[in-house]
C-alpha positions in Angstrom: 139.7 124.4 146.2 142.1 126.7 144.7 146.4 125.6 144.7 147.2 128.6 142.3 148.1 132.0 143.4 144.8 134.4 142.3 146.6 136.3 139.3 145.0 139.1 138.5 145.7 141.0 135.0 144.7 145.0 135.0 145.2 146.4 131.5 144.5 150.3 131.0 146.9 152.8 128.6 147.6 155.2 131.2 150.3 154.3 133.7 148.3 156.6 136.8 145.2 154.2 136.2 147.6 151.1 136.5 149.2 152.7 139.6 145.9 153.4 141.5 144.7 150.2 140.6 147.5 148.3 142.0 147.4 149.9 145.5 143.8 149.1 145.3 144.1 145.3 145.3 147.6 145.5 147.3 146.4 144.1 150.5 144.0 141.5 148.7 146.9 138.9 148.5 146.3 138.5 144.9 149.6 138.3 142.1 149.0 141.1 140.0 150.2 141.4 136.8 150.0 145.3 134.8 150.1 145.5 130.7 149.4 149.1 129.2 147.1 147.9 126.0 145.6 144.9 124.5 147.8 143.1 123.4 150.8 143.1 125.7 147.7 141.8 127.8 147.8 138.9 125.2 150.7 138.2 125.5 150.7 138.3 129.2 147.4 135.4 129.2 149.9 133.1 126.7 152.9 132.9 129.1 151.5 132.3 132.1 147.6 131.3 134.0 145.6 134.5 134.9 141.6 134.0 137.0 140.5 137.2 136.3 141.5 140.6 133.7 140.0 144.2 134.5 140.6 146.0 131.4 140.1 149.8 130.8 137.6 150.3 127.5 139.2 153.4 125.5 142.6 152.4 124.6 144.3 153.2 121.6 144.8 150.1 118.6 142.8 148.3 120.6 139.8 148.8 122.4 139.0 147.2 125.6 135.8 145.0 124.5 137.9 143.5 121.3 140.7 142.7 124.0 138.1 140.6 126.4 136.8 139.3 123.3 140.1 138.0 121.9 140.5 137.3 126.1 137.1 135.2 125.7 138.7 133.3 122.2 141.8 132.0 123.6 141.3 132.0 127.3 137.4 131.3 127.7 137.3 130.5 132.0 139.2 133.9 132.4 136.9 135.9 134.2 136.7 139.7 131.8 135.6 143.0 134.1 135.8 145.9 131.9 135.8 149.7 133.4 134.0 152.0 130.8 132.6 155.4 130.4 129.4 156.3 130.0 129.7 157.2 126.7 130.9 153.8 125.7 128.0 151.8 127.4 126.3 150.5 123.8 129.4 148.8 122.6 129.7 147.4 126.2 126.3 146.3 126.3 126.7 144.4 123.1 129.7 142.9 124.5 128.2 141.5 128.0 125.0 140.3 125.6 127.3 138.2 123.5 129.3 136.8 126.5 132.8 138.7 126.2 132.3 140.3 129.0 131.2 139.0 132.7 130.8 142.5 134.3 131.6 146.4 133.7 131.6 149.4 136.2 131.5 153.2 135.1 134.2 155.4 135.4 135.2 156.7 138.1 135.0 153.6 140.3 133.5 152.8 143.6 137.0 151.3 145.5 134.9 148.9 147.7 132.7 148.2 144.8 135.2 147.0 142.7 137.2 145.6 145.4 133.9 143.1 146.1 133.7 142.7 142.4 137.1 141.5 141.9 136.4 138.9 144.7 133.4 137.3 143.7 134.8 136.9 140.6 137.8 135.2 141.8 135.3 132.8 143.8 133.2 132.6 140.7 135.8 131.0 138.6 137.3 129.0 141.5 133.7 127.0 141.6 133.7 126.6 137.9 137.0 124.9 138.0 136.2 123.0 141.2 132.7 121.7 139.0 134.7 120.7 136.0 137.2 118.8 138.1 134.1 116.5 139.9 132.6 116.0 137.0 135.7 115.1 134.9 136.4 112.5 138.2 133.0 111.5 137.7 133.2 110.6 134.1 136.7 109.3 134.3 135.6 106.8 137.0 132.2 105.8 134.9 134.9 105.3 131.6 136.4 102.7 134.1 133.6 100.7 134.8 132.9 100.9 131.3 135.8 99.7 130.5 135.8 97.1 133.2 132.2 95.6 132.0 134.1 95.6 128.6 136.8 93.4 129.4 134.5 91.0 131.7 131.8 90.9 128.6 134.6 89.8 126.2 136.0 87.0 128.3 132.6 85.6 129.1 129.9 83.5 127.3 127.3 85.6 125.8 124.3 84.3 127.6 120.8 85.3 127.7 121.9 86.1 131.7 124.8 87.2 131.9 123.5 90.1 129.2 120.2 90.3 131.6 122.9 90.7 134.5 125.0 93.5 132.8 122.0 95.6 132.1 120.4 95.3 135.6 124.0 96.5 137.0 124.4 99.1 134.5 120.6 100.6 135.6 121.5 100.1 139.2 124.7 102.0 138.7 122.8 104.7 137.2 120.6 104.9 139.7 123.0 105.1 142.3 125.2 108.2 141.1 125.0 110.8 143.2 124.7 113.6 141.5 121.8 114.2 138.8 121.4 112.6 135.6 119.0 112.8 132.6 119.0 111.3 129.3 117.4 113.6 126.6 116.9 111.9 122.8 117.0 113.6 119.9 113.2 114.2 119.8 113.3 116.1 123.1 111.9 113.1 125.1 113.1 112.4 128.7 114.4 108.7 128.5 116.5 108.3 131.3 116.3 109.4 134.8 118.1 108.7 138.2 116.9 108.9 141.5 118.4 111.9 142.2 117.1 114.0 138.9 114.2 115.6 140.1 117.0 117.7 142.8 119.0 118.7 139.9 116.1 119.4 137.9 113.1 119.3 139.4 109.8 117.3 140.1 109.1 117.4 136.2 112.0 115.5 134.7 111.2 111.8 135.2 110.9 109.2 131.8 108.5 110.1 129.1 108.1 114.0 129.6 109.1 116.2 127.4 112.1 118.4 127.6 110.9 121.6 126.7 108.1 121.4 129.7 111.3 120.6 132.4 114.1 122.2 131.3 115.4 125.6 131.6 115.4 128.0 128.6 119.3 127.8 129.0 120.0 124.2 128.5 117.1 124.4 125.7 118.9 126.8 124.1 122.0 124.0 123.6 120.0 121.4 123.0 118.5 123.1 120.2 121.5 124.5 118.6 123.0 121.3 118.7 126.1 119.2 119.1 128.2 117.2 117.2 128.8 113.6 118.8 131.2 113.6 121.0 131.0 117.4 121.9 130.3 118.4 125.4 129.7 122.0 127.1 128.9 123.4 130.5 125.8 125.9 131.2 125.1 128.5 134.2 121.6 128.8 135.4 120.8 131.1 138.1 118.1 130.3 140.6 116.2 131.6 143.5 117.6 132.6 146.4 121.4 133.3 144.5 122.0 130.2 143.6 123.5 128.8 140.7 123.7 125.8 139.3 126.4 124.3 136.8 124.7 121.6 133.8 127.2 119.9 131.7 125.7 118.4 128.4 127.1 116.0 126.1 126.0 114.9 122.6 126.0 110.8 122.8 126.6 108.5 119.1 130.6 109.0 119.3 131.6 105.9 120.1 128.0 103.9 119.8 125.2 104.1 118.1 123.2 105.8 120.7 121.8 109.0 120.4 120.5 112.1 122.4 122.1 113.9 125.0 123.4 113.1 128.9 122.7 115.9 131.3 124.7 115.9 134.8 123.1 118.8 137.3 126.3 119.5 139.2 126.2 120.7 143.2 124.3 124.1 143.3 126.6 126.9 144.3 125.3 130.4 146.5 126.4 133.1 144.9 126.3 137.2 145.6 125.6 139.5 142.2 126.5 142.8 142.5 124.3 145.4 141.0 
């Protein structure tokens, strides 16, 4: 799943901290990559692709939440593990809520803990990449066959069946994909459904029920903010069991007059929080 090295950035002030750190993660097999503040971190993340940064909170200039948030800005798949006091836990806190930050662990560290923490963060964005990849094959290959039916549409006579024809294939194709797909319009209405929705998002999205009643609060929560045309965005949604599922959304009317969104529940994922 995963042809580059697992760089791994640890930012922290103090060059003892950096050291310790270092021989930590030394028998991982990870590249690691040391900056002593914010933003020689920066500068590190515009050279060169880094997974995952582990960034120490009290630094002088600049502190280690406004690094992962300037991290978060520019490089939004890095994965950001800040360590913290406990006296800094609010501004942390705020930070996670807002998404800048992924995880945090108090100081002084638990080795194995963070060791474990480190990995399943690695694995973590290695399945978000591998998600975006399929599902940018996935939509590449459906531009295709759009683009095919294009080209045969144009060079034939527009009859009452071959337009009859062209939508039966287009269903049927729909229907076949393999992975799950809804269509959501702009008045929260499911109006398109495969065969394989209900095991991406359950028995309650088929045609004609509403969103809000199937959905989880998480894609609700885009579909309510709202897109422009054209835009597109991935959500988490963590399950039962571990397991977490990967939703991309995109706002239709760029390119036709169709409106509403296309949801595509992508292959569920097991996955191990830490506490």
């Amino acid at each position: 799943m995963n042809e580059l090295p697992r760089a791994l950035l640890l930012v922290d002030d103090e060059a003892n901290v950096l050291s310790s750190l270092s021989r930590l993660f030394r028998t991982d097999g990870y590249q690691i990559l040391r900056a002593s503040s914010g933003p020689e971190g920066l500068e590190i993340l515009a050279k060169q692709p880094v997974s995952v940064v582990i960034s120490d909170q009290r630094m002088p200039g600049m502190t280690g939440v406004e690094f992962l948030r300037k991290v978060r800005e520019n490089h939004p798949k890095t994965v950001r593990i800040v360590l913290s006091g406990y006296t800094d836990l609010k501004s942390v806190t705020d930070a996670i809520n807002e998404g800048a930050i992924y995880k945090f662990l108090t100081k002084p560290w638990d080795d194995a803990e963070l060791r474990a923490l480190v990995a399943e963060s690695f694995i973590f964005f290695e399945t978000v990449a591998y998600n975006e990849q399929q599902t940018a094959d996935l939509i590449r290959s459906a531009q295709l066959a759009s683009q095919h039916l294009e080209e045969v549409v144009s060079h034939a006579k527009s009859t009452e069946k071959l337009t009859m024809a062209i939508l039966m294939m287009s269903q049927e194709v729909v229907e076949l994909l393999p992975l799950p797909l809804l269509g959501v319009s702009l008045e929260g209405d499911i109006v398109l459904a495969n065969m394989a929705s209900i095991s991406g998002f359950g028995p309650c999205a088929t045609l004609g029920n509403a969103a809000r009643d199937c959905l989880p609060p998480e894609i609700l929560g885009v579909l309510s903010d709202g897109m422009a045309p054209g835009d597109s965005r991935y959500v988490s949604v963590g399950g039962p069991a571990n397991i977490l599922r990967t939703y991309y959304i995109a706002r239709l009317g760029r390119w036709s007059p169709a409106g509403g969104y296309l949801l595509i529940a992508e292959e569920a994922q097991k996955w191990s929080p830490l506490g």
